[in-house]
C-alpha positions as CSV (number, residue, x, y, z in Angstrom):
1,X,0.0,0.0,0.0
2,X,1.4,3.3,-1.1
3,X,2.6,5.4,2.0
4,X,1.1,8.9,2.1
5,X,1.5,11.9,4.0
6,X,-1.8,13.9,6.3
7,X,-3.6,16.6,3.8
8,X,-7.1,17.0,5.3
9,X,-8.7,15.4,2.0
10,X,-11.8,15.5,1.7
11,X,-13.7,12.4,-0.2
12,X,-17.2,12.3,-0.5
13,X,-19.0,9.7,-2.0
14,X,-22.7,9.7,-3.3
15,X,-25.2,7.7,-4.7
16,X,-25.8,10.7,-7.0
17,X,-25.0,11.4,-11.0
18,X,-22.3,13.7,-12.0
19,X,-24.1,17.4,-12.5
20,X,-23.9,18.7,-16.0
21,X,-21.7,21.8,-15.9
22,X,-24.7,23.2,-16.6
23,X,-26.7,22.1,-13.1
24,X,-25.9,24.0,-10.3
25,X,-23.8,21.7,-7.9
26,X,-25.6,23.2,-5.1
27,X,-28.5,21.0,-5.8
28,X,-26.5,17.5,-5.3
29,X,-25.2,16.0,-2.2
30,X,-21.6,16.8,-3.4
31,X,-21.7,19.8,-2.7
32,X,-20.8,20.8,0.4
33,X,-17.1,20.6,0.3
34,X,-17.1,23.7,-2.3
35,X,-18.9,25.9,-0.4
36,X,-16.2,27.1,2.4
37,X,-16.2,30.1,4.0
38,X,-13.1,32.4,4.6
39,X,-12.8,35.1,6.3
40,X,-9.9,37.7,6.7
41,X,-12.2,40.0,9.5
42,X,-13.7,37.3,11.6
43,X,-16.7,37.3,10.1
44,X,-18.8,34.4,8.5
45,X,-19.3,36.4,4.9
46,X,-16.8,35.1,2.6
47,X,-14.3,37.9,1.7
48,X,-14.3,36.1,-2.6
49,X,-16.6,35.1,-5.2
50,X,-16.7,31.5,-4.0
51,X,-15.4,28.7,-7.2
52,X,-17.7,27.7,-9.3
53,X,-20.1,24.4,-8.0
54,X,-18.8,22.2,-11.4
55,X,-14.7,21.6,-11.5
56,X,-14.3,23.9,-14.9
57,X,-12.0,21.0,-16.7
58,X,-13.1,17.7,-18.3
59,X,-10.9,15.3,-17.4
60,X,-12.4,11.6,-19.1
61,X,-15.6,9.5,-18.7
62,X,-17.7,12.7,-17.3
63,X,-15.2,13.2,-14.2
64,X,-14.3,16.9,-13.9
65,X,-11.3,18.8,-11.5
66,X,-9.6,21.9,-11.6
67,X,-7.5,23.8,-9.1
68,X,-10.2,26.6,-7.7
69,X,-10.3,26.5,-4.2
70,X,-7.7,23.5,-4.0
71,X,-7.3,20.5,-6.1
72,X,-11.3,19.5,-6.6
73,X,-12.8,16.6,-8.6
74,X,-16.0,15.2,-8.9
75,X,-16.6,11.6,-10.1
76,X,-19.7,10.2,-11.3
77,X,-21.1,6.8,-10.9
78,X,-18.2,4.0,-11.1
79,X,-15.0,2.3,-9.4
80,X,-12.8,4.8,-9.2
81,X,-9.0,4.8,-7.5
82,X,-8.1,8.5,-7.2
83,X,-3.9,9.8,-5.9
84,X,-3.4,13.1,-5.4
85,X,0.8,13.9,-5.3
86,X,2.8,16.5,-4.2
87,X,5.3,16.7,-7.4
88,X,7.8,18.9,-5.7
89,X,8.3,17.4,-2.1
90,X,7.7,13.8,-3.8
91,X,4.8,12.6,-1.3
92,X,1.8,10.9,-2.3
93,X,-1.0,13.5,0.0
94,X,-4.0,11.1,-0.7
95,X,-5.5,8.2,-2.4
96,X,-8.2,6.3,-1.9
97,X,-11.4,4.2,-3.5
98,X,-14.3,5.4,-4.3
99,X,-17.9,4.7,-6.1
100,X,-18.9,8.1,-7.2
101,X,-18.5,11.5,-5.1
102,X,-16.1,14.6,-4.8
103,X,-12.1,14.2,-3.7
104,X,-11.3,17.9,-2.4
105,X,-7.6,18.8,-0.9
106,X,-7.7,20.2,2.3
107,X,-4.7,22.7,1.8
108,X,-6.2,25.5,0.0
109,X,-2.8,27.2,-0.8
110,X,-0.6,26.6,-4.0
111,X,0.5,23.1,-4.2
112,X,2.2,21.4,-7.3
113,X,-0.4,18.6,-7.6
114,X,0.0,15.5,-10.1
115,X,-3.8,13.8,-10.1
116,X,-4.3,10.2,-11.1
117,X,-7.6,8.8,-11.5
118,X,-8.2,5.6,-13.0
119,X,-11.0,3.2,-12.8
120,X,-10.2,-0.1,-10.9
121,X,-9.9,-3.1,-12.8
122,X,-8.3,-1.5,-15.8
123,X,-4.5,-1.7,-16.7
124,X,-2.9,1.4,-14.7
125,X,-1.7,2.7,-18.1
126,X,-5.2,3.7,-18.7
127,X,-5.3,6.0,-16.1
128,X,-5.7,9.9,-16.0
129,X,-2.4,11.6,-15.1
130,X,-3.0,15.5,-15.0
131,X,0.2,17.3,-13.5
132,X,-0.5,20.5,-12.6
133,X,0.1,23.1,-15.3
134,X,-0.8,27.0,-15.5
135,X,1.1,27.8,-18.6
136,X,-1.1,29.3,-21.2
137,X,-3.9,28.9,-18.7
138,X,-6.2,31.1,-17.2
139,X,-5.7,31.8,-13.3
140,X,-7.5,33.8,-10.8
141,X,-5.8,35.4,-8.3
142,X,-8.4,37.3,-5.4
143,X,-7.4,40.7,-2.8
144,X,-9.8,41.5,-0.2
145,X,-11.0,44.9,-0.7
146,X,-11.2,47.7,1.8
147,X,-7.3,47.7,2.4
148,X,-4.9,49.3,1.1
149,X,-1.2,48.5,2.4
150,X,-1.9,45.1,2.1
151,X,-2.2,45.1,-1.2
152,X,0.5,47.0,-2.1
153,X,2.6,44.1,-0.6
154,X,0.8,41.2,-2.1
155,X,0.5,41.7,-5.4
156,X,4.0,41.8,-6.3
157,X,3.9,38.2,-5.7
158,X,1.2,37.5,-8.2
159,X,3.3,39.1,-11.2
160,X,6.1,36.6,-9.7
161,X,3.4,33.6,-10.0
162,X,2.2,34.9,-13.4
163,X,5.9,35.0,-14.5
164,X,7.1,31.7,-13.4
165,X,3.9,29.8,-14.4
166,X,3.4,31.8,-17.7
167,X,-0.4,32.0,-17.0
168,X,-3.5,34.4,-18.2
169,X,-3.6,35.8,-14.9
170,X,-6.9,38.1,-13.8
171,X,-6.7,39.7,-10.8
172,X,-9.6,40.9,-8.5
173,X,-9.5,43.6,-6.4
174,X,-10.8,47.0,-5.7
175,X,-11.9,49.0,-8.6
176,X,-10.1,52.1,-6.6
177,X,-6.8,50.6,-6.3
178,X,-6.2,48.8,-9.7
179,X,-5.7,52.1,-11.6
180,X,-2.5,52.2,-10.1
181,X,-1.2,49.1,-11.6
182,X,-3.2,48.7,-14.9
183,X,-0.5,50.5,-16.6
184,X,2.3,49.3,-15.6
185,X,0.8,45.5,-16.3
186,X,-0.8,45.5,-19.4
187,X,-0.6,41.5,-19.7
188,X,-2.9,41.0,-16.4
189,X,-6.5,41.6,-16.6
190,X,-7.6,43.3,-13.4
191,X,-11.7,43.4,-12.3
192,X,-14.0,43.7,-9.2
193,X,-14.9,40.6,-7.3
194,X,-18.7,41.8,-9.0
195,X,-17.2,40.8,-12.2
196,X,-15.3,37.6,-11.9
197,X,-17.1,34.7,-14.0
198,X,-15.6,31.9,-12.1
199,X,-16.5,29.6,-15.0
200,X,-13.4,30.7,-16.8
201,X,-10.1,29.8,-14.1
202,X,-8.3,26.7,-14.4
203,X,-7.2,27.7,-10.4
204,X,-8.0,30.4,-8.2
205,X,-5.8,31.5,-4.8
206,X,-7.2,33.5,-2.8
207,X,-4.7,36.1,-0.6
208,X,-5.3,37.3,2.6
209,X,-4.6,37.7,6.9
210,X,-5.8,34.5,7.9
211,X,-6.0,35.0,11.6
212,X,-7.9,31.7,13.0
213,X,-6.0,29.2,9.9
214,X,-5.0,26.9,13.2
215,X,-4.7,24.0,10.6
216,X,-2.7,25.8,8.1
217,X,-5.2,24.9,5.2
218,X,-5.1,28.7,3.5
219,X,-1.7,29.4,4.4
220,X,1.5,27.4,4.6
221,X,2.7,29.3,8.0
222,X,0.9,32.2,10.0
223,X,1.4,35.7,8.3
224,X,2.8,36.8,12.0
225,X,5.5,35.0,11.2
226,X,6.6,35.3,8.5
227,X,5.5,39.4,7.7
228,X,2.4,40.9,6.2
229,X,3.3,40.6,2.5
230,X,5.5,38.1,2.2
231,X,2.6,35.5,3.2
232,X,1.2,36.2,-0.4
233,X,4.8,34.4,-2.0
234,X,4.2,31.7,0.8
235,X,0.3,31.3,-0.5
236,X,1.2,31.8,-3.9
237,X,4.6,29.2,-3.6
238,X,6.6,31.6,-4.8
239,X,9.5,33.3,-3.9
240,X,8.8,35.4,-0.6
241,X,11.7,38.0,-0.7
242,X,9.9,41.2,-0.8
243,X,9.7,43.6,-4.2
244,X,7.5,46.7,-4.7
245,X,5.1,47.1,-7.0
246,X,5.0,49.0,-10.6
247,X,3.0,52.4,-10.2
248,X,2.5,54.1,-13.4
249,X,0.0,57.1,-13.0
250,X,-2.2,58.9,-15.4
251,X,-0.3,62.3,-14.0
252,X,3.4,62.1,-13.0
253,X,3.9,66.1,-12.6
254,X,5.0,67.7,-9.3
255,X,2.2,69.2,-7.5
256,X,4.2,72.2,-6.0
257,X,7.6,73.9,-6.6
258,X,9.0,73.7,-3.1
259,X,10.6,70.7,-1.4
260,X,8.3,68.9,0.7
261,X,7.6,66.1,2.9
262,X,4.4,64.3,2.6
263,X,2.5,62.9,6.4
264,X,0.2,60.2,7.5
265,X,-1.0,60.7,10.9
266,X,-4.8,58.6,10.8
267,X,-5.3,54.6,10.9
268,X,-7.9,52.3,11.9
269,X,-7.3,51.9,15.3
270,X,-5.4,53.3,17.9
271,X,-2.7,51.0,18.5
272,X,-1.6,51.8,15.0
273,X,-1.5,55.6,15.9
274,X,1.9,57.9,17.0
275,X,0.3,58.0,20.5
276,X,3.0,60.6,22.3
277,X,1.1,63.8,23.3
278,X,3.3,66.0,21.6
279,X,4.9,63.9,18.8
280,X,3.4,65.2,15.6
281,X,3.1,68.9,16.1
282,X,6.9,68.7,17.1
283,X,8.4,67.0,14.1
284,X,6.1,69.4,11.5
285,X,7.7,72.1,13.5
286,X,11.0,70.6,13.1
287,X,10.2,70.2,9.3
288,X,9.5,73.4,8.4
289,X,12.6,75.3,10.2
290,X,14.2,72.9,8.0
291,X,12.9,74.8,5.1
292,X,10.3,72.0,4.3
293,X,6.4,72.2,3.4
294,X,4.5,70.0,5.3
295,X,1.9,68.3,3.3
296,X,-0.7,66.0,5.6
297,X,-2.3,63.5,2.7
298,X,-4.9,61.3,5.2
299,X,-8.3,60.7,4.0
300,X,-9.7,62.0,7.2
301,X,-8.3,65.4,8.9
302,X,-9.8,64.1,11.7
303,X,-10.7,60.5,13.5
304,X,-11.4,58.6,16.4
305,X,-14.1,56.7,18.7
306,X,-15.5,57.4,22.2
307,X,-13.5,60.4,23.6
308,X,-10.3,59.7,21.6
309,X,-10.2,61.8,18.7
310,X,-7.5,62.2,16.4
311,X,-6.6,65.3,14.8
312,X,-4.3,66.4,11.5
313,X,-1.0,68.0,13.2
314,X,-1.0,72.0,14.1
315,X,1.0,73.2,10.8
316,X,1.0,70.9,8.3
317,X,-1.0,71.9,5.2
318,X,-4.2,70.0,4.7
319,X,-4.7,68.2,1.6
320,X,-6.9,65.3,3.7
321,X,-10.1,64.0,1.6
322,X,-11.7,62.0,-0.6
323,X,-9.4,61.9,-3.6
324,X,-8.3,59.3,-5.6
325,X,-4.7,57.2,-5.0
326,X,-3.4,58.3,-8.2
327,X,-3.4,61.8,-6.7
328,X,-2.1,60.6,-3.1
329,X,0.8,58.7,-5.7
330,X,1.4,62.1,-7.5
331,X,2.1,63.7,-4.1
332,X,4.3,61.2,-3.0
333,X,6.1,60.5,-6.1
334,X,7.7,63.9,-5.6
335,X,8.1,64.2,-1.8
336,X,11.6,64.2,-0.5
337,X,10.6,61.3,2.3
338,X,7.2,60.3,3.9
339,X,6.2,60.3,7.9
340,X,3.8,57.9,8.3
341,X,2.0,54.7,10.6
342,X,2.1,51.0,9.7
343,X,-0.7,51.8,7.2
344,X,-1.7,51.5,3.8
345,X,-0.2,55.4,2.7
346,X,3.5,54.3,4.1
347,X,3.0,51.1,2.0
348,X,1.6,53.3,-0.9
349,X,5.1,55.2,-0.5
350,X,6.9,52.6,-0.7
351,X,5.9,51.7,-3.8
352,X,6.3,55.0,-5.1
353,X,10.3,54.4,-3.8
354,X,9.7,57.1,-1.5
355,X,12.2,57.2,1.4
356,X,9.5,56.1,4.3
357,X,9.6,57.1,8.1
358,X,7.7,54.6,9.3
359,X,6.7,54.8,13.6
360,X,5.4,52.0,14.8
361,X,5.8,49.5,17.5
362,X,2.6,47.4,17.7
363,X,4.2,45.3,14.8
364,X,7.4,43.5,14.4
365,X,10.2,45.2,12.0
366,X,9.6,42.2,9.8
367,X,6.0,42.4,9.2
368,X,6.3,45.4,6.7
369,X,8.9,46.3,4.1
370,X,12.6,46.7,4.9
371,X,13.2,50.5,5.5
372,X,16.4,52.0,7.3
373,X,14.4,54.6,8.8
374,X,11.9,52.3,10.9
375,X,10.9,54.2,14.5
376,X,10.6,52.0,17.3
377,X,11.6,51.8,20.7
378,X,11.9,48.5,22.0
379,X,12.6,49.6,26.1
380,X,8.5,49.6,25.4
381,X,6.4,46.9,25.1
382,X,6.0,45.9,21.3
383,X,4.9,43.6,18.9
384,X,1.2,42.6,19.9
385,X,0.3,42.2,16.5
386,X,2.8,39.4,15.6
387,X,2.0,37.4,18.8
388,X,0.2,34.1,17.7
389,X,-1.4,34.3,21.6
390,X,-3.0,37.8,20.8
391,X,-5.9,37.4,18.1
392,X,-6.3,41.2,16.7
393,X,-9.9,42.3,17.4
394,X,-11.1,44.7,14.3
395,X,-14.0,45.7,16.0
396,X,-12.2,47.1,19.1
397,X,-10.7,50.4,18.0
398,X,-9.1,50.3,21.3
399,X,-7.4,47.0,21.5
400,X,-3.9,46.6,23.6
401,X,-4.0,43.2,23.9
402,X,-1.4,43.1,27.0
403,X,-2.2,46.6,28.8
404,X,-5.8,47.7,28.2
405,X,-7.1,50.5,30.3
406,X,-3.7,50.5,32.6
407,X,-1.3,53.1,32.9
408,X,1.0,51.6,29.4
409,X,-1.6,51.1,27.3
410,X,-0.4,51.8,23.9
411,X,2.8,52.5,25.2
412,X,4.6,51.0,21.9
413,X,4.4,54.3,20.4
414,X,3.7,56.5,23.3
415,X,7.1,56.1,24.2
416,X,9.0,57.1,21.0
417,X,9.7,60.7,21.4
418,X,10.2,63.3,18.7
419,X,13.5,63.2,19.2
420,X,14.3,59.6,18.0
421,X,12.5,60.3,15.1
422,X,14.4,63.9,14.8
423,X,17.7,61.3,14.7
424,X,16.2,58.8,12.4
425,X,15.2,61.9,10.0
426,X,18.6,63.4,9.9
427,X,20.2,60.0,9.2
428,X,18.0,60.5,5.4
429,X,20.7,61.6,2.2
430,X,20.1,65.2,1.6
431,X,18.4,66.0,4.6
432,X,20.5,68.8,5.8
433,X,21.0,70.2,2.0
434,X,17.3,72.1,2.5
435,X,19.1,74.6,5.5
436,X,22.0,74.9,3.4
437,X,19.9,75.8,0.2
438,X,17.4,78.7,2.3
């Protein structure tokens, strides 16, 4: 008997007939095992268009797999004998017998899979063999919407996958963030989860901060470990070193004349915020005896919860609102560096190979992009976010996991003072050439 190795398959066997591509799967006992939910926020609505309920590839004698949603096939009446193998590592995941029914992989990550299904009683060189093969194919490869840092990081790592695999790769994110990329990757079709026709893929990953994935079956290891982008070249099974995206915008001029330095001061919850009292209107005062303009580009000039309210910094020109990224791009394109949080405007940056000032100590160094000019104080309690023990609450805009409603709550950031990030600042090339220039 063939030796194989634990992978959570899932077999299902019924008494039913293989659907028609054209009959909804949801009407037969099989189908179940394609109907998972996902979540990236903790809720139960799935964050993706689910796969569609019929495997989208014929394989022979009316079974049908694909690669959406894992390695899926669906068998109709028979004897079948069904191996699924794990070409790179060599192991043999799962194999088993079956009358008729669904074989679904329980690891819902890439994995090079080699399927063989044959029916029993024939002569094994009869058998199906399908090694798993995206050139020339059409992938799908899903971002949650409603973020914008994250997906900065991420997609990198699907042009890596579409450039290894040579694939027709779609892309599905927000309809507000892929005008930043379209350009720049004319050979990947980008559209709104509202217009993916999951009919079409040959396999879809989905990408994402899979906080309860205690079994490891949408991610290979826990994002805290290993940083918040390069989970995607983990998911993905590509190569995780980190790489910035292409940003090619509609309008590459330079908003003003003057040397300037673009700010971030908002997030989505506290923890993430510069919490020292005085922090912010102290560096913008330092900035512009330096001979700098001070140029705050948050969505929001002002936001909080309860009695916490969070406020753009005393002297620093206001160009907060509801504009598109292409415009916060253009401004950052052009600043000399960027002051910001762990948030999606510092990842934004980065991509724009801005020089990023980045102050934060609820996160580990290594869960965002390498920068020389990272702000954290480690005499304080850091690093809640990256602690497996500490399950982030989104719904809490208050959450300090270790020191809630004591005397160090948030005291990650409360604790860097202006000067460190006065040091870090004058540690950037050309800093001092703005005094010499006025």
């Amino acid at each position: 008997m063939t030796a194989s190795v634990p992978h959570e398959i899932l077999a299902v066997p019924s008494s039913d007939a293989t659907p028609s591509p054209d009959e909804p799967l949801a009407t037969q006992a099989v189908a179940q095992p394609f109907t998972r939910l996902v979540s990236t926020n903790g809720t139960s609505k799935p964050p993706f268009p689910p796969p569609a309920n019929v495997p989208t590839q014929a394989a022979v004698a009316g079974v049908r797999f694909d690669f959406n949603d894992g390695c899926r096939v669906v068998l109709p009446e028979g004897d079948w004998h069904v191996r699924l193998r794990d070409i790179e590592t060599g192991n043999v995941l799962f194999e088993t017998d079956i009358g008729s029914g669904v074989v679904a992989s329980g690891k819902k990550y890439f994995v090079p899979f080699e399927l063989e299904i044959r029916q029993r009683g024939r002569k094994a060189d009869a058998a199906f063999v399908h090694t798993y093969n995206a050139k020339d194919r059409e992938v799908l490869i899903q971002f949650p919407v409603g973020t914008l840092g994250d997906l900065m990081g991420w997609f990198p790592y699907a042009v890596k996958f579409q450039r290894k695999h040579g694939c027709k790769l779609t892309c599905a994110m927000s309809a507000l963030i892929a005008p930043l990329f379209r350009r720049a990757y004319p050979e990947i079709e980008f559209v709104t989860h509202e217009e993916v026709d999951v009919a079409r893929y040959y396999a879809t990953y989905n990408i994402g901060l899979f906080f309860n994935d205690e079994g490891n079956v949408l991610q290979p290891v826990d994002f805290r470990h290993v940083g918040l982008h390069r989970t995607a070249g983990h998911i993905l099974g590509v190569d995780p070193e980190e790489l910035a995206p292409e940003i090619v915008l509609k309008d590459e001029s330079r908003p003003i004349p003057e040397r300037y330095v673009c700010i971030a001061v908002q997030s989505s919850t506290q923890c993430k915020y510069w919490n020292h009292p005085t922090g912010w209107r102290e560096i913008v005062t330092f900035l512009k005896a330096q001979g700098y303009r001070v140029i705050c580009i948050d969505q929001k000039a002002t936001h909080g919860s309860g009695l916490v309210w969070n406020h753009i910094p005393h002297g620093a020109e206001d160009q907060t609102g509801d504009k598109p990224l292409e415009e916060r791009a253009r401004w950052l394109r052009h600043a000399d560096f960027f002051i910001g949080l762990s948030s999606g405007l510092a990842w934004l940056a980065w991509a724009c190979r801005t020089p990023v000032v980045m102050i934060s100590g609820f996160t580990a160094e290594n869960n965002e992009f390498a920068t020389p000019y990272r702000v954290i104080n480690y005499h304080a309690c850091n690093g809640c976010w990256n602690d497996v023990r500490h399950r982030f609450d989104h719904q809490d805009f208050f959450w300090c996991p270790r020191h809630k409603d004591t005397p160090r709550q948030f005291e990650c950031t409360r604790l860097i003072t202006p000067e460190q990030v006065k040091r870090t600042l004058r540690r950037i090339p050309g800093f001092s050439e703005v005094v010499q220039a006025a």
